[in-house]
N, CA, C and O of each residue as an XYZ file, in Angstrom:
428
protein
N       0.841     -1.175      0.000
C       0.000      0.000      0.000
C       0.885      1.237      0.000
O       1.788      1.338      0.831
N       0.589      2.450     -1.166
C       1.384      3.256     -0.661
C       0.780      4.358     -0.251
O      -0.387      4.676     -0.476
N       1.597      4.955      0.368
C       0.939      6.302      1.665
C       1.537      7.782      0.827
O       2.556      8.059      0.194
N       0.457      8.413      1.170
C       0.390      9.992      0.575
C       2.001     10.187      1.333
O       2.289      9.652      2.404
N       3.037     11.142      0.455
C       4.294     11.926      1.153
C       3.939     11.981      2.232
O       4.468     11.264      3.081
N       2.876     12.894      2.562
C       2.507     14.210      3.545
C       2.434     13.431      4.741
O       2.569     14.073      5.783
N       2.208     11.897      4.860
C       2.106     11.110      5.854
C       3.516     11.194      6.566
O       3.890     11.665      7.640
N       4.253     10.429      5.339
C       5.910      9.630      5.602
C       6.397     10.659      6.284
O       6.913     10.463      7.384
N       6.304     11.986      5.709
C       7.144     13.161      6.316
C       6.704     13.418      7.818
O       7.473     13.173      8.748
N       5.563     13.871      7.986
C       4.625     13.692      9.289
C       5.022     12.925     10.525
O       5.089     13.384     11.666
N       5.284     11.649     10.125
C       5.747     11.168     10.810
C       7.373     10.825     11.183
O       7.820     10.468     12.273
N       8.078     11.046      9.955
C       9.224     11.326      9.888
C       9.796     12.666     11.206
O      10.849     12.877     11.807
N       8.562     13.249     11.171
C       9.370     14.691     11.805
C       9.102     14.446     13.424
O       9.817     14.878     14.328
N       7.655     13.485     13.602
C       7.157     13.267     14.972
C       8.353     12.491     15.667
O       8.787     12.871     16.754
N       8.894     11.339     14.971
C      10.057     10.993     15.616
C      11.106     11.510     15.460
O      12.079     10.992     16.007
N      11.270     12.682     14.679
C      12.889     13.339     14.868
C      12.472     14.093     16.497
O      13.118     13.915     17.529
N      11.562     14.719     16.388
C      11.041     15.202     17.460
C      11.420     14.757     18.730
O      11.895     15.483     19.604
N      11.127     13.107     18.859
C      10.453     12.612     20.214
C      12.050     12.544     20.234
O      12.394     13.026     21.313
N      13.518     12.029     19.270
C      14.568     11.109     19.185
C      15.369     11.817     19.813
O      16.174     11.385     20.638
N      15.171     13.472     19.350
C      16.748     14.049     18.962
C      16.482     14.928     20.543
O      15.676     15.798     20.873
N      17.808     14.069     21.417
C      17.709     15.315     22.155
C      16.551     14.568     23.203
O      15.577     15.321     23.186
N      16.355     13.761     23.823
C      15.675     13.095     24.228
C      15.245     13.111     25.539
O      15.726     12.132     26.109
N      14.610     13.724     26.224
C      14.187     14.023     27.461
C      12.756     13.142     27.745
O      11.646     13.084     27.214
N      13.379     12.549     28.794
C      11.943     11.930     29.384
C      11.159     12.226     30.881
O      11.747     12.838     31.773
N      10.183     11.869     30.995
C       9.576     12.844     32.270
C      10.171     11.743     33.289
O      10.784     12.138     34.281
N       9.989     10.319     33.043
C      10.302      9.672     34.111
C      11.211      7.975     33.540
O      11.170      7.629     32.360
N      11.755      7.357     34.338
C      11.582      5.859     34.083
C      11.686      4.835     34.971
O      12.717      4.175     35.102
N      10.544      4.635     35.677
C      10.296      3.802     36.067
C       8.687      3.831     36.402
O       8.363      3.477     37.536
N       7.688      4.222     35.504
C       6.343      4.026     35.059
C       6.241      2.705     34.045
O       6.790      2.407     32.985
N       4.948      1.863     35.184
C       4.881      1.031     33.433
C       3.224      0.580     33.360
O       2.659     -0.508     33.256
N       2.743      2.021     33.472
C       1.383      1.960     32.635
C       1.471      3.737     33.002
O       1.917      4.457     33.896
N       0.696      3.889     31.613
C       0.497      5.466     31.216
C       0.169      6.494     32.155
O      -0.394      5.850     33.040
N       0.171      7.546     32.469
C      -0.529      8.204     33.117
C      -1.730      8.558     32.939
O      -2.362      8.044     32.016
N      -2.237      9.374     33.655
C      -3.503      9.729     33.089
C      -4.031     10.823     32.253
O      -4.932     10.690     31.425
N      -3.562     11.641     32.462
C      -3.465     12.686     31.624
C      -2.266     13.229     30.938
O      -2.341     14.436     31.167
N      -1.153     13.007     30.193
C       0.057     13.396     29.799
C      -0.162     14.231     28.786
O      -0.883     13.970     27.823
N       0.532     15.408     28.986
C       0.927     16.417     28.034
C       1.722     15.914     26.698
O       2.696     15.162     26.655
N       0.861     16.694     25.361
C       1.846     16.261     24.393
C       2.862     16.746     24.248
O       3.179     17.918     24.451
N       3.562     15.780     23.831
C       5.172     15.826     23.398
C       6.102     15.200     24.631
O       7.300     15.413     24.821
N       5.426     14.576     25.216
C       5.939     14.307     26.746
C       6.582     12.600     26.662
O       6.022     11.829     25.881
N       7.456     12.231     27.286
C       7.818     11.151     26.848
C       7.836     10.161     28.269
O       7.504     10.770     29.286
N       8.169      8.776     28.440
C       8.744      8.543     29.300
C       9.809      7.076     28.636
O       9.603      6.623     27.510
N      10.655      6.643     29.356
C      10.933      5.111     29.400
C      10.262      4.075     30.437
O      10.252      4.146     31.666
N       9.523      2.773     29.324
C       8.783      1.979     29.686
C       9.107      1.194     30.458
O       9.732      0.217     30.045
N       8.826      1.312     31.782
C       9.498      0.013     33.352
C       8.972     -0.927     32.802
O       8.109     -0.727     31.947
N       9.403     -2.321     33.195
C       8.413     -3.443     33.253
C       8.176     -3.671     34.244
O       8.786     -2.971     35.053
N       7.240     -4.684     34.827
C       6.261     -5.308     33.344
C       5.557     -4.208     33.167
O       5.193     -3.600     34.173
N       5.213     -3.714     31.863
C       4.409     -2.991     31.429
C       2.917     -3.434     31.529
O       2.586     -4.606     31.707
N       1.843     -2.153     31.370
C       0.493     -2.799     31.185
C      -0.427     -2.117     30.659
O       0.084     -1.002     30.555
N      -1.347     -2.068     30.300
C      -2.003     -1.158     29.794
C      -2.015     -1.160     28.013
O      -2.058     -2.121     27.244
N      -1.942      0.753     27.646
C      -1.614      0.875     26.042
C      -0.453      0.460     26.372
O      -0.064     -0.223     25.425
N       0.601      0.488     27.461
C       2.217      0.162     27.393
C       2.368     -1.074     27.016
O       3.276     -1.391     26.248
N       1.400     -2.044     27.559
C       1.702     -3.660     27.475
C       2.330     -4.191     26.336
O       1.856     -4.123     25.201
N       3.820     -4.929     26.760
C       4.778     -4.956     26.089
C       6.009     -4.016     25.538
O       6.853     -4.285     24.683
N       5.834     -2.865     26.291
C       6.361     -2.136     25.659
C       7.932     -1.989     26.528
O       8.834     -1.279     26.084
N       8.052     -2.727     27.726
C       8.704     -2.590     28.422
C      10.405     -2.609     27.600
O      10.817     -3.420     26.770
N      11.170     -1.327     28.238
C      12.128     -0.675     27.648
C      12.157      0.468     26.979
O      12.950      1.403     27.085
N      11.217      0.330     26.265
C      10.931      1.520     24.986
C      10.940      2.410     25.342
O      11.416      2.684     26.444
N      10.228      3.540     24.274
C      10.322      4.918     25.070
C       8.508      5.459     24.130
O       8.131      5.649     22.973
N       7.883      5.502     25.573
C       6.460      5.979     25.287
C       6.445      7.417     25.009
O       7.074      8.214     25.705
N       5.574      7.835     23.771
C       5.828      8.996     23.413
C       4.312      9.735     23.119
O       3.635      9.474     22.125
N       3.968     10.580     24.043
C       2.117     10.644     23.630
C       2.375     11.939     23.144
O       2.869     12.787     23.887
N       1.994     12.256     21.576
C       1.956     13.144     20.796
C       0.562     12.728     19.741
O       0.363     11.643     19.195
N      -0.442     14.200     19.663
C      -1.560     14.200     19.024
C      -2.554     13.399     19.696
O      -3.594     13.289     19.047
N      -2.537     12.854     20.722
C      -3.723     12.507     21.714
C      -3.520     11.080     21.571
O      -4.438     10.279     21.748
N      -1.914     10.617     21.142
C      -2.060      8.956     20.965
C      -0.489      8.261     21.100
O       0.439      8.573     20.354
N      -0.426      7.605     21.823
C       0.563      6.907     22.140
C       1.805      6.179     20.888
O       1.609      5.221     20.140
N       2.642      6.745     20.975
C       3.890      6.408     19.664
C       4.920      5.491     19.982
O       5.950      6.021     20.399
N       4.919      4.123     19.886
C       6.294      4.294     20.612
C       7.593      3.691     19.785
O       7.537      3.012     18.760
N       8.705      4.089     20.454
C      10.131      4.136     19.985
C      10.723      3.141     20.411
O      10.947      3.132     21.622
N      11.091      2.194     19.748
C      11.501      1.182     19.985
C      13.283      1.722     20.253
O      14.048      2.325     19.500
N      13.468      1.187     21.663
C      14.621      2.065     21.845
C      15.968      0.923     21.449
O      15.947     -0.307     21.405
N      17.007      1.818     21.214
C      17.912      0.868     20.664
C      19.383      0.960     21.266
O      19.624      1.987     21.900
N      20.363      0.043     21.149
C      21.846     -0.012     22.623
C      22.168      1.557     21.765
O      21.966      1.872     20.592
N      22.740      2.318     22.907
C      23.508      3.548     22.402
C      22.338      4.629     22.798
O      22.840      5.641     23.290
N      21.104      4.668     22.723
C      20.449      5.912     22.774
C      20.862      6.403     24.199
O      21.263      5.760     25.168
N      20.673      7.544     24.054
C      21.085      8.298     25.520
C      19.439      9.543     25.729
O      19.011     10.278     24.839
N      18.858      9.400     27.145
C      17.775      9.927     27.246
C      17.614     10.656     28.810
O      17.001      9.989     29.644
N      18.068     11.804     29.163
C      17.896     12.388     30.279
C      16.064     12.635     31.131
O      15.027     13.217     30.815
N      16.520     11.840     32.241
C      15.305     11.777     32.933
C      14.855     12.925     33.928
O      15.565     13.025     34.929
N      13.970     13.660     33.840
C      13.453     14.829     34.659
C      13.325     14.408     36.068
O      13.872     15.064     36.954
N      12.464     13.089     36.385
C      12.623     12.629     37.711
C      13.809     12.636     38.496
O      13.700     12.915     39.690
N      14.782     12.408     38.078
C      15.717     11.532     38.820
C      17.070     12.662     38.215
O      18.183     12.215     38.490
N      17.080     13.782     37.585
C      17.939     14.210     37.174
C      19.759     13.452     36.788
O      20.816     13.701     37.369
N      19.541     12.676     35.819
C      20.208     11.446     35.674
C      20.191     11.094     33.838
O      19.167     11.132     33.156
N      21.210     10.851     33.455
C      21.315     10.352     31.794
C      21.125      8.931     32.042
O      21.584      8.225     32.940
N      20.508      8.706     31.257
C      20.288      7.415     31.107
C      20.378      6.540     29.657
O      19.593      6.629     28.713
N      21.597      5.648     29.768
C      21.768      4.917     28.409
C      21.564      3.573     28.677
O      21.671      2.861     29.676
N      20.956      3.276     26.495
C      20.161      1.896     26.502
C      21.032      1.177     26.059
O      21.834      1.516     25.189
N      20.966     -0.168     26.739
C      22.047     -1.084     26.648
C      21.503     -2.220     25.563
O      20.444     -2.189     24.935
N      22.701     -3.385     25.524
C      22.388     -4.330     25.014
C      20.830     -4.705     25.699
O      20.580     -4.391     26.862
N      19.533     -5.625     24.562
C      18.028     -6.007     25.214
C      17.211     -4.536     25.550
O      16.002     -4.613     25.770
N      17.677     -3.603     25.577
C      16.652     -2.486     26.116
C      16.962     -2.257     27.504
O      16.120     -1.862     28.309
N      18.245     -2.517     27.810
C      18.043     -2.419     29.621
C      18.617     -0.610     29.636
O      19.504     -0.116     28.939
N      18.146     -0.241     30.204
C      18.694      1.196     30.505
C      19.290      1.209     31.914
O      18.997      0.461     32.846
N      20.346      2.384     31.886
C      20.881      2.385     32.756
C      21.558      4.071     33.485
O      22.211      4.693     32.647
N      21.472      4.592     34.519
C      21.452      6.009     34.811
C      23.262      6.047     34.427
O      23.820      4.956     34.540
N      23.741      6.699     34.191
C      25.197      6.883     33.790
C      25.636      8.132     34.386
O      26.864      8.077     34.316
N      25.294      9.270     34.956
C      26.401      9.956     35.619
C      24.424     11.338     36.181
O      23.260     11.477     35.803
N      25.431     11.936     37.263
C      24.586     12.872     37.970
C      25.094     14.387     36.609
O      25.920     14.539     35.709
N      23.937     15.207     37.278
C      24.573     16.202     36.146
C      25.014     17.134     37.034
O      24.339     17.496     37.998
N      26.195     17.583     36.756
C      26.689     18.503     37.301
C      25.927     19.535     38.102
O      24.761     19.613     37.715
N      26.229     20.368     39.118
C      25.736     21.294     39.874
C      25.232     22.513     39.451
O      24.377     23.222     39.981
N      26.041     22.714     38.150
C      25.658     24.134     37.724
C      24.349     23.919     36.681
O      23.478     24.782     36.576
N      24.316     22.214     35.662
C      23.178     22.010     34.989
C      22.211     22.099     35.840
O      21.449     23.019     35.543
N      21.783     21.275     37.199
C      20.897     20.783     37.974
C      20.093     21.665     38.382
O      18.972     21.204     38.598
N      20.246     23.157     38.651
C      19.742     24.094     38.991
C      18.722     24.628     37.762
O      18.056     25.653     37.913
């Protein structure tokens, strides 16, 4: 089946969006919130449940009133708002916090 441009691009840009530069609100949620702001992201705890179910690792991304998600891959790097902490994805999806941020970022 092929899809109008206006789609491919569309969505092309929703995940440059969610990818580049990657901030997440939290990680260690593993069912949605209830109300999340768009453009808001998190990484998926397991066991997941919910719209998350299965999604555990990934990175949930609710943009346009609907859940996207990013299948996350070893190497991504994604700073968590909770926990003020980088966090990189390993071999399987395991993530892992990798360094505090400095004193002068944290503020």
């Amino acid at each position: 089946m092929d899809c109008p441009k206006h789609v491919t691009v569309n969505e092309a840009l929703r995940l440059l969006d969610a990818a580049v530069q990657l901030t997440v609100q939290d990680t260690a949620l593993g069912t949605p919130p209830g109300s999340p702001a768009d453009g808001h992201a998190w990484i998926v705890a397991g066991p997941a449940s919910g719209a998350w179910a299965g999604w555990d690792g990934d990175v949930a991304y609710w943009v346009d009133g609907a859940w996207l998600r990013l299948d996350a891959r070893p190497g991504w790097r994604a700073y968590s708002l909770a926990d003020d902490h980088l966090h990189v994805c390993g071999a399987g999806g395991t993530w892992a916090a990798v360094a505090l941020l400095p004193p002068a970022l944290a503020a």
